[in-house]
N, C-alpha and C positions, 0 to 999 in steps of 0.2 A: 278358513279364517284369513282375511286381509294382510299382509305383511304391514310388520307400522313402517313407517316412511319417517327414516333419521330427521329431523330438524335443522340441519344445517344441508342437509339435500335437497329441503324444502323450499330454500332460498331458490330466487327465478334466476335459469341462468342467464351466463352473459349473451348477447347478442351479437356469438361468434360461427361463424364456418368452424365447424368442430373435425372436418374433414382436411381442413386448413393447417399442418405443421407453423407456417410462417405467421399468420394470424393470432392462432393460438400462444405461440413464442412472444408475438408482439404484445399482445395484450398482459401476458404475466409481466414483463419485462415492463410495462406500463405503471400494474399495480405493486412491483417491486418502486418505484421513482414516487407514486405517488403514498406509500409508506416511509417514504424519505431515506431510505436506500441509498447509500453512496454510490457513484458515477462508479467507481471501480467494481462493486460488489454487481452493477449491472450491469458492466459489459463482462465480467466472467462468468456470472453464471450466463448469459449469451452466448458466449464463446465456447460453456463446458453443454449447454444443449444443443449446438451445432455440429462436436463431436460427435455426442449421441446420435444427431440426425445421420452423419454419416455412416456410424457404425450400423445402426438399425438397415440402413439399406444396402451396402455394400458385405457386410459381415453375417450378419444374418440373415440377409437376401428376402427380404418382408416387403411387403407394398406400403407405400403411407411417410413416414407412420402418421398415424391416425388415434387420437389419443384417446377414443372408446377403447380401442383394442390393444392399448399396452397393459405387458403384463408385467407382475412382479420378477419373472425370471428374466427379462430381455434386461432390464435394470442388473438385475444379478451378473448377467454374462458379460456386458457392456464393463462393468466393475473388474470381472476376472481380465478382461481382454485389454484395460489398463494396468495391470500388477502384470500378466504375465507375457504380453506379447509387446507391448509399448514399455513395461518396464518403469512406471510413473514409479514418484516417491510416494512412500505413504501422507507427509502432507499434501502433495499434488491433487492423489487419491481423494484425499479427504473434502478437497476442494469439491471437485466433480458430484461426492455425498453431495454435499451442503447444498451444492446446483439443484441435485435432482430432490430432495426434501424439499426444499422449498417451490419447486415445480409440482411436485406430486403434491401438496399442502394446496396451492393454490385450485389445482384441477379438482379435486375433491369437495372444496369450499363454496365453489360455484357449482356444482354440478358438474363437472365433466368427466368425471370418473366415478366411477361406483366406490371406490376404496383407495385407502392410502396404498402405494405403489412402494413406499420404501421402511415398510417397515422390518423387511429382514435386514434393511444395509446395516452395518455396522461400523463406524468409525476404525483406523486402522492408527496404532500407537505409532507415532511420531518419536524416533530417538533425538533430542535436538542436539549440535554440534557447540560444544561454549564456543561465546561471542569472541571476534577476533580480537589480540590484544591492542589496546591504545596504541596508536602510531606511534615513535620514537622524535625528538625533538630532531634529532637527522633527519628522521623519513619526512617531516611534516616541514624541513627547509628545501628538500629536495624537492618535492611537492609544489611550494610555494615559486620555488626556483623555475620549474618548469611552465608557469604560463610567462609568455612572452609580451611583456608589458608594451614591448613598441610593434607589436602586433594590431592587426584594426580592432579587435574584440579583445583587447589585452584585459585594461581593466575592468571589461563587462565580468569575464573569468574571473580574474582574481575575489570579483566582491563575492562571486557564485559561490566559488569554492569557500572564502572565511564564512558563509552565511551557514555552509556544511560542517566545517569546522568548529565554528566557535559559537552557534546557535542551535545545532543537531536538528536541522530540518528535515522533513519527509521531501524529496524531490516535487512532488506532484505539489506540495505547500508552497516552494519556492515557485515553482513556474504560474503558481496562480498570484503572486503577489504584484500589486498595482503601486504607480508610485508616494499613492496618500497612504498608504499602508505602513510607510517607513517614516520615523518621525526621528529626527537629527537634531542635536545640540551641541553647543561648544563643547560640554564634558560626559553629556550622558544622552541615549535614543533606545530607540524601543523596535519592534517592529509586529505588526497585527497580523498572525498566523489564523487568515480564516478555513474554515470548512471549504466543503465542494459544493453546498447551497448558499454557501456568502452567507448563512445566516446567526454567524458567531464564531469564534475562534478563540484564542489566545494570545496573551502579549507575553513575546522575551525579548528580556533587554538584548542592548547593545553594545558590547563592550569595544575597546580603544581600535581593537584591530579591524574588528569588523565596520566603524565605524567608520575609520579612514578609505577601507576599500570603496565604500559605497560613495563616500565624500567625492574622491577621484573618479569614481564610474559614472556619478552625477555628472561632474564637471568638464567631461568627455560628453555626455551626453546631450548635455546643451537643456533648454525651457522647453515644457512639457507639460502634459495637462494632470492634472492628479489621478484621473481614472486612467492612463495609458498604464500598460505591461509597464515591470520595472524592467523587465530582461527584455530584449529584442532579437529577433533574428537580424540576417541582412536584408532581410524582404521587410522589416520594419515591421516583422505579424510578432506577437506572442511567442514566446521561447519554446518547443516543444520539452515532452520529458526526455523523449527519444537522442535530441539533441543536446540535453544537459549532459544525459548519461555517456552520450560517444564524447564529451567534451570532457569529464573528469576522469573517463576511463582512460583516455590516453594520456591523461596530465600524472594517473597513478602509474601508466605502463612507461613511462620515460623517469619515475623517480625510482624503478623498478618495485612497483607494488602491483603490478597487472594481476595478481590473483583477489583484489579486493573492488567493492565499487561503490557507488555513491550513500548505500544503505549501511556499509563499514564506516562510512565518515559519520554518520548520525551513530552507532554504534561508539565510535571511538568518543565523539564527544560526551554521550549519557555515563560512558566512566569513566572519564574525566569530571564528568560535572561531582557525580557522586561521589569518587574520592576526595573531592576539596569538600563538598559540602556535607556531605555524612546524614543525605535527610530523604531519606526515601518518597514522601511526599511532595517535597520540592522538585525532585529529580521526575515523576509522573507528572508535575503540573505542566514542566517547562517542554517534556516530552509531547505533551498532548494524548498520554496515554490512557481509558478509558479504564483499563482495566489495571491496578495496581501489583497484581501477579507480576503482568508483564514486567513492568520496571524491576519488581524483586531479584529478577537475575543479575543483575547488576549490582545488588546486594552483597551477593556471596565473595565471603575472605577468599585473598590469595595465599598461593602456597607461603608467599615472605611473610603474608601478615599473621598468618597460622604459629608460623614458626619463631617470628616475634614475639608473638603473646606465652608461646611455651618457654623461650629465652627468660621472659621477663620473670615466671614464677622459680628461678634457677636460684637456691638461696645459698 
């Protein structure tokens, strides 16, 4: 009797060199972009099967690889040979999962493997560390003190950093933002925090301080066309992330904060925002948070305010 032939193996495959490591990579990494995949989620999982490509041939000394002939156990070892010789964290770990699931997802969809390759992995408990606390109105002078306004990029910084401060931007949000994105008024502005396909975003306002850094960054700046980078390097290209982060890392390593970085300032501002505002929803909207969990940490009482509320039922 015939074996039946799954229906989703049925589907004709793609028209790849299947012998092809780099090909085959190419093309998931394709259909991850054309699922609308963020830019980030497609160059890691790239970068965590490049891994793999190495381990596979230098570590377990295999030909190829060759993705008819991987097995569930090379994925297995691959995983042990990050936890115990590389030492990853377990979210690290869990990244490299996530790569290889949605890799072994794809090769099986199309036909290029007979079976799913990761269904022994198992996700590894992540302990997470509480968020650092709020900067101190010190830390956040000392900070402010530290970029050098009669410097040539003086005020390009300062609007960088309040845009961290006082708007709690994802880095990569900030470096994508153009100059029609920023909308200014005598008393009140906004500014359009789009995605990584430009094709939607979010508005947070603009408040006094951050309004004037940008005021001044502008008027340094000089006339300019609305689609240019709002940030520039000195080569006049688009700000890297690379370059934001060595530019607020040292602006925290001279106000002596070098153990925090540019994702501690988005941090610092989500509780700040949430302690003024007290609105879990507002605090996800302005975040640009997807998933409401997330924000929820941010939620949780402090030891003061615990022991406030115990104070207060003292009769």
């Amino acid at each position: 009797m015939a074996e039946k032939t799954d229906p989703i193996l049925a589907k004709k495959k793609l028209p790849l060199n299947i012998d092809s490591w780099h090909e085959v990579t190419a093309a998931f990494e394709n259909d991850l972009y054309l699922k609308n995949q963020s830019d980030a989620t497609i160059t890691t999982y790239g970068a965590c099967l490049n891994v793999f490509n190495n381990f596979y041939l230098h570590n377990l000394k295999k030909p190829g690889p060759y993705v008819t002939r991987l097995q569930e156990k090379d994925l297995s070892s691959f995983i042990d040979y990050l936890r115990h010789e590389r030492q990853l964290t377990a979210a690290s770990i869990n990244r490299y999962i996530a790569a290889l699931r949605s890799f072994s997802k794809f090769l099986f969809i199309n036909g290029l493997h007979r079976k799913m390759l990761t269904s022994s992995l198992k996700t590894f408990r992540v302990h997470s560390d509480p968020n650092p606390p709020p900067l101190s109105k010190a830390e956040i002078r000392r900070l402010v003190s530290a970029i050098d306004l009669n410097g040539r990029n003086g005020y390009r910084n300062l609007a960088i950093l309040q845009l961290f401060l006082q708007c709690g931007l994802r880095v990569g949000e900030l470096v994508r933002l153009s100059l029609d994105d920023v909308i200014l008024y005598q008393t009140t502005g906004r500014v359009l925090v789009r995605d990584e396909q430009r094709r939607g975003g979010r508005e947070v306002p603009l408040n006094k301080t951050v309004r004037q850094a940008l005021l001044q960054y502008l008027d340094t700046r000089g006339p300019v066309a609305g689609h240019d980078p709002l940030f520039i390097s000195e080569r006049k290209n688009r700000m890297s992330v690379a370059a934001v982060q060595h530019m607020i890392k040292r602006c925290l390593s001279q106000a002596g904060r070098e153990d925090l970085s540019t994702h501690d300032l988005r941090h610092h501002f989500a509780a700040k925002f949430y302690a003024q505002s007290r609105k879990l929803g507002a605090t996800q909207q302005v975040l640009g948070h997807r998933d409401i969990n997330t924000t929820a940490r941010y939620a949780k009482a402090t030891d003061a305010e615990i022991e406030g509320a115990i104070d207060a039922l003292d009769h």
